[in-house]
C-alpha positions in Angstrom: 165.9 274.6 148.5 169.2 275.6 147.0 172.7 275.2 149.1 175.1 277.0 147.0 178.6 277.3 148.0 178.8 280.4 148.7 175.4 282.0 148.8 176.2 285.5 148.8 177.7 285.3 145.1 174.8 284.0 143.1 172.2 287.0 144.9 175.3 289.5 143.8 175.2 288.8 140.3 171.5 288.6 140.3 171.5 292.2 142.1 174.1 293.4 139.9 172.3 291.7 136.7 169.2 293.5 137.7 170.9 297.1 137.2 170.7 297.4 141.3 174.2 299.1 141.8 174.4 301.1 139.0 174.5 304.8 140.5 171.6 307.3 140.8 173.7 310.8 140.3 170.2 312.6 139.5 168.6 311.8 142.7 171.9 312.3 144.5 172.5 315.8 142.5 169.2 316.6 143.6 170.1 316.2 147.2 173.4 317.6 147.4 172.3 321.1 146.1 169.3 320.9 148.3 170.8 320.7 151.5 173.4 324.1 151.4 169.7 325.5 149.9 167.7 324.3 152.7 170.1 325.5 155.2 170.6 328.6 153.9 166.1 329.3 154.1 166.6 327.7 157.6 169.3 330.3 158.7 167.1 333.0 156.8 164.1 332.4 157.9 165.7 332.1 161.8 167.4 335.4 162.0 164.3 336.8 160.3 162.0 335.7 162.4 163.8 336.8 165.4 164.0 337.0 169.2 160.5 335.4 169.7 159.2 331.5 171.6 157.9 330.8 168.0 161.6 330.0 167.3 160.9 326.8 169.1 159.2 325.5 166.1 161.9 326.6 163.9 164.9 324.6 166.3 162.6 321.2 165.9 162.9 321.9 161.9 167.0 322.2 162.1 166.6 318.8 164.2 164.9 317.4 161.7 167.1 319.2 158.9 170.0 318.0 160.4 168.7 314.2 160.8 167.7 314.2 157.0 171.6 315.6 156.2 172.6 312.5 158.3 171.2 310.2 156.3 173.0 311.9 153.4 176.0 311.7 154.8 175.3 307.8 155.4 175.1 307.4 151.7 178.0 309.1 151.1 180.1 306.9 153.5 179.0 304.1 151.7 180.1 304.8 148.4 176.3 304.9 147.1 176.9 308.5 144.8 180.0 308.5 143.2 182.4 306.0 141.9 185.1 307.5 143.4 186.5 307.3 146.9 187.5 310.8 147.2 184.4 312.5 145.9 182.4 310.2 148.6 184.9 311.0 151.2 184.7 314.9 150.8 180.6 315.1 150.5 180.6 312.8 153.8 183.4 315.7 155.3 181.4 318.5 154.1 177.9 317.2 155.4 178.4 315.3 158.6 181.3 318.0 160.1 180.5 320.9 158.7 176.5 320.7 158.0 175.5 318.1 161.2 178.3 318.5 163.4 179.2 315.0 163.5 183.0 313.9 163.0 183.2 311.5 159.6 186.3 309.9 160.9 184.8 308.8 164.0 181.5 307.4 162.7 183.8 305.5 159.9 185.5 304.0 162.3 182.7 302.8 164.5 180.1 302.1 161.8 182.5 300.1 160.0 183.1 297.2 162.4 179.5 297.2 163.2 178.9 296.5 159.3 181.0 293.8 159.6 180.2 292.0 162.6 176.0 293.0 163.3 175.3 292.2 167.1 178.6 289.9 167.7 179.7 290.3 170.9 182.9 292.1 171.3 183.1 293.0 167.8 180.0 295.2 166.7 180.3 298.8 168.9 176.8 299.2 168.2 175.7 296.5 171.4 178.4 297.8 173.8 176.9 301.0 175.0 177.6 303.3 177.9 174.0 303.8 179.7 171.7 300.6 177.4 173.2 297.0 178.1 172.0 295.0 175.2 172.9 291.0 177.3 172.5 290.0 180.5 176.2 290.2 180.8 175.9 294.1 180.1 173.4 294.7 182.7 175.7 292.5 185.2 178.7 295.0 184.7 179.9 296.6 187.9 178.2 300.3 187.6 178.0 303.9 189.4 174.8 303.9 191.4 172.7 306.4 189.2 173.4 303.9 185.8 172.9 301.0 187.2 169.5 301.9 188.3 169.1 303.2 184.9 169.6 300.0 183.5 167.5 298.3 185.4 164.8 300.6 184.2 166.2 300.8 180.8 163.1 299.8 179.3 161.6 302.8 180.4 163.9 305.4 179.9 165.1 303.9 176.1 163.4 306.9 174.1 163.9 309.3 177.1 167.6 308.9 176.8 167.8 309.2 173.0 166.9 312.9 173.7 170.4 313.3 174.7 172.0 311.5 172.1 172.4 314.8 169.8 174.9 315.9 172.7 176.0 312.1 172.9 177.3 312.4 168.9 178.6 315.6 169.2 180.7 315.1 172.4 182.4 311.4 170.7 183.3 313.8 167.3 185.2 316.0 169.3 186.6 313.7 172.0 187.8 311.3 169.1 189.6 314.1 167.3 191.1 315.7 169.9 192.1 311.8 171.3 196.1 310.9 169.8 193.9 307.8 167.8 194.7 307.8 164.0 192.2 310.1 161.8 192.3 310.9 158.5 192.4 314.6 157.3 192.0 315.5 161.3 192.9 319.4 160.4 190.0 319.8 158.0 187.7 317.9 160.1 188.8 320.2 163.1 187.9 323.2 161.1 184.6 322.3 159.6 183.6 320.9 162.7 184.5 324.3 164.8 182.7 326.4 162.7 179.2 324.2 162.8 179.6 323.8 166.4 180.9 327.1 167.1 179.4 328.8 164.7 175.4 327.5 165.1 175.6 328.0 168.9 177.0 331.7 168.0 174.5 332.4 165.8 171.7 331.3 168.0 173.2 333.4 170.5 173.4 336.6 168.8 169.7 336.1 167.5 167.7 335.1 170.6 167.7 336.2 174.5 169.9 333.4 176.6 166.4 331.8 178.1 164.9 331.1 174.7 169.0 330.6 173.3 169.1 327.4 175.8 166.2 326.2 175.0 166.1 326.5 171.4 169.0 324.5 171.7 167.8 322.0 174.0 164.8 321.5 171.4 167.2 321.2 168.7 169.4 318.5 170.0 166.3 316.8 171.6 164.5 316.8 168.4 167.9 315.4 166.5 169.1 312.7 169.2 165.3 311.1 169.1 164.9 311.5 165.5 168.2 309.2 164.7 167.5 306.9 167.5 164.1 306.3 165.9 165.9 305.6 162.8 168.4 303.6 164.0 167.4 301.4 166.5 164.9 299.2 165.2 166.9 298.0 163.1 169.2 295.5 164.8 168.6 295.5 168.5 166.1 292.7 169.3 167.7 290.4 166.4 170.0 287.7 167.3 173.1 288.6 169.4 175.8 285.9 168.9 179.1 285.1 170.8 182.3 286.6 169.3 183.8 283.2 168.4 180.7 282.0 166.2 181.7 282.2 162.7 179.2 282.6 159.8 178.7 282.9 156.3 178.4 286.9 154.9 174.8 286.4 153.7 173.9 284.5 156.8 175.6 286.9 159.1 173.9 289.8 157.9 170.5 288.8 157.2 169.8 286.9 160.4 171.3 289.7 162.7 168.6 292.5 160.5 165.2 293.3 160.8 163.3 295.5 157.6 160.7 297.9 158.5 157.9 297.9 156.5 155.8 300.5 154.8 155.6 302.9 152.1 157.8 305.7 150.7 156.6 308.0 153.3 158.2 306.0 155.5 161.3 305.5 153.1 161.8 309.0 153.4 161.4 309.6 157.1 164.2 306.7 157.9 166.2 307.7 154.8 166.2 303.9 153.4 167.3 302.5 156.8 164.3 300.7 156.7 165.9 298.3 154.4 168.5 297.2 156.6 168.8 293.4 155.1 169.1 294.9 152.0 171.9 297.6 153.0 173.8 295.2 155.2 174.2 292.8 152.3 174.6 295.4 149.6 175.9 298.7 151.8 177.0 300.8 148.1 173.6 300.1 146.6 171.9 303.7 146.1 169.2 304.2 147.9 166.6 304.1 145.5 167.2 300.8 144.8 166.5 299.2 148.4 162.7 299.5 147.7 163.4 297.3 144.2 165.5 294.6 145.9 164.2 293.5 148.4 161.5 291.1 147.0 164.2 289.7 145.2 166.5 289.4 147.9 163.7 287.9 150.0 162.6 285.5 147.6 166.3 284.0 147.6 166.5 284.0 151.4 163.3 281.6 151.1 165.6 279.8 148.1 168.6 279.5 150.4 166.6 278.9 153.9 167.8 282.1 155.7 165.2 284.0 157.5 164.7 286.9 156.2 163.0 289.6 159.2 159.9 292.8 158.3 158.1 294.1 160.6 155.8 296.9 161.2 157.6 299.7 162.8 155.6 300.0 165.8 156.4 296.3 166.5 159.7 296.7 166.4 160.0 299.7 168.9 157.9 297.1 171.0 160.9 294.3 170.6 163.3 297.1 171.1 161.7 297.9 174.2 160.5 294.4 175.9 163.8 292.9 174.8 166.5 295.9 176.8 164.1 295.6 179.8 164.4 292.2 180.0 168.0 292.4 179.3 168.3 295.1 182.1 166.5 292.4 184.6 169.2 290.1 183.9 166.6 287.9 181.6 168.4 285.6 179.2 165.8 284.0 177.4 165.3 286.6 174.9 169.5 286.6 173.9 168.8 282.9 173.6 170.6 282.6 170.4 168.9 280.0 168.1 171.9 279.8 165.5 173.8 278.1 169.0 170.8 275.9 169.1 170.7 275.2 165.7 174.6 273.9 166.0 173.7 271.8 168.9 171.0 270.2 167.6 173.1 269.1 164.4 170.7 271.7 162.0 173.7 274.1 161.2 176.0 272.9 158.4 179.4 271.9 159.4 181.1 274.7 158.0 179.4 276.6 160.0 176.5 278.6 157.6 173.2 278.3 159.1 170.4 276.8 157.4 166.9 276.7 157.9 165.1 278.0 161.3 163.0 280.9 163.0 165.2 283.6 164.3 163.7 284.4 167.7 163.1 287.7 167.9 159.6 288.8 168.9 159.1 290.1 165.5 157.4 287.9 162.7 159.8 286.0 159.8 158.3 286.6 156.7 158.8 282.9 155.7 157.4 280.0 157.2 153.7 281.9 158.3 155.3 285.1 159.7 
């Protein structure tokens, strides 16, 4: 097993030696004319077909329209299309206020600190959530009646609730731009994201009678809030949640705190690359076509380097998701026991603090050492 100084750099210049980072502007191009096409056969084909139930059908495909866009908008944020700043700033405007409905200022702000700081306790917003309580400690919080018994059930009412978190993203876009905290370009995000909100719910209501308005829209937030949940939880929650004070290495940090999610491009697709979260976290500009390509690579140097490097079936990992909140809603604290703390105790971690060899207790299967 290897111990280089700093781990991180020698899998960077093998990524970057491989051609890993270099940017995919035909798939990208591809993508960003299909979506204003794709909207515009959604909006055609919903005024067209007209005040009828079957429009039901059509508000679950804008759900998932919209969820696709998302992920989009994610690559944008990162930096994976373009070289420049601006150009990745303006496509993540464009699609995620004006397209989803979703403020790009706000979800910068939160989604940056959780890149930084995966499932660390008071620094990742990600694991400090209003109605799921991630620790012990969460679930011990002084609550109203109706959310505290929620979180005592939490592990039955986890996909339930993501049915509302459509409304969820909506109402924190236009609570943090309205809010006196700093935001970038706040004008143009207030425009683009009054004429999606305003202009959708308008539209729906000019085409359809108010019974099937409501719950066309009701379908169509539904279908949206579960669709990113599904994407997005299995992807951290039921890995490793560490005290704020623990300090680790970056390749360390990020590996051990994700899980991967295996299967084919069909599944690649339906969680726009967020399957590959190991290989994201570590690398978050990498396009997306190139997270299938790297992660053997970046999983054989885990094995090199003795971090543990997390796949799972995604089925399995709803089931940690699950079994772990629950347990966490009970107060249980054997499943947040956090084996890098064990590791230090027992004199296995380094004494700078980067964690060497060890299973990562998560309910889900390593992929070294007979997972």
């Amino acid at each position: 097993m290897t111990s280089p100084t700093n781990p991180f750099t020698e899998l960077a210049s093998r990524v970057r030696d491989a051609g890993l980072m270099r940017r995919r502007y035909g798939y990208y191009w591809t993508r960003l004319i299909g979506v204003p096409l794709a909207f515009a056969a959604a909006i055609l084909a919903f005024i067209l077909i007209g005040d009828t139930w079957w429009q039901m059908f059509t508000a679950a495909a804008f759900g998932v329209l919209f969820t696709q866009t998302a992920f989009l908008g994610h690559d944008a944020a990162h930096r994976q299309i373009f070289r420049s700043g601006r150009w990745n700033d303006w496509i993540s405007l464009i699609l995620g206020d004006l397209f989803i409905g979703m403020s790009y200022g706000w979800w910068q702000h939160k989604h940056t600190r959780h890149h930084a700081n995966p499932n660390q306790i008071g620094r990742d917003p990600d694991i400090d959530l209003p109605v799921i309580a991630v620790t012990p400690e969460q679930a011990a919080r002084p609550h109203a009646p109706i959310p505290r018994w929620i979180i005592s059930h939490q592990g039955v009412f986890f996909f339930p609730l993501l049915l509302f978190e459509g409304i969820s993203l909506h109402v924190a876009s236009v609570h943090r731009l309205l809010a006196r905290e700093h935001v970038a370009r706040r004008p143009v995000e207030l425009t683009f994201l009054g004429v999606r909100l305003i202009g959708f719910v308008t539209l729906v209501v000019l085409i359809l009678a108010p019974e099937k308005a409501a719950v066309f829209l009701a379908i169509q937030l539904g279908v949206f809030g579960l669709y990113m949940g599904l994407s997005f939880a299995p992807n951290h929650k039921g890995m490793p949640i560490v005290p704020h004070e623990l300090k680790l290495d970056f390749l360390s940090r990020q590996v051990l705190m994700s899980r991967n999610i295996a299967g084919g491009r069909a599944l690649d697709t339906f969680m726009g690359g967020l399957n590959y979260q190991i290989e994201h976290h570590l690398f978050p500009s990498m396009p997306r076509p190139h997270l299938r390509e790297a992660s053997p690579m970046i999983e054989r140097y885990c094995a090199e380097v003795g971090v543990p490097y997390t796949r799972t079936t995604l089925w399995n990992s709803y089931a940690i998701v699950l079994r772990t909140i629950n347990r966490a809603g009970l107060g249980d604290r054997d499943p947040f026991a956090c084996p890098l703390l064990e590791q230090r105790a027992t004199g296995i971690v380094m004494a700078t603090g980067v964690a060497s060899t060890g299973a990562v207790k998560t309910g889900a299967r390593s992929s070294i050492g007979g997972g």
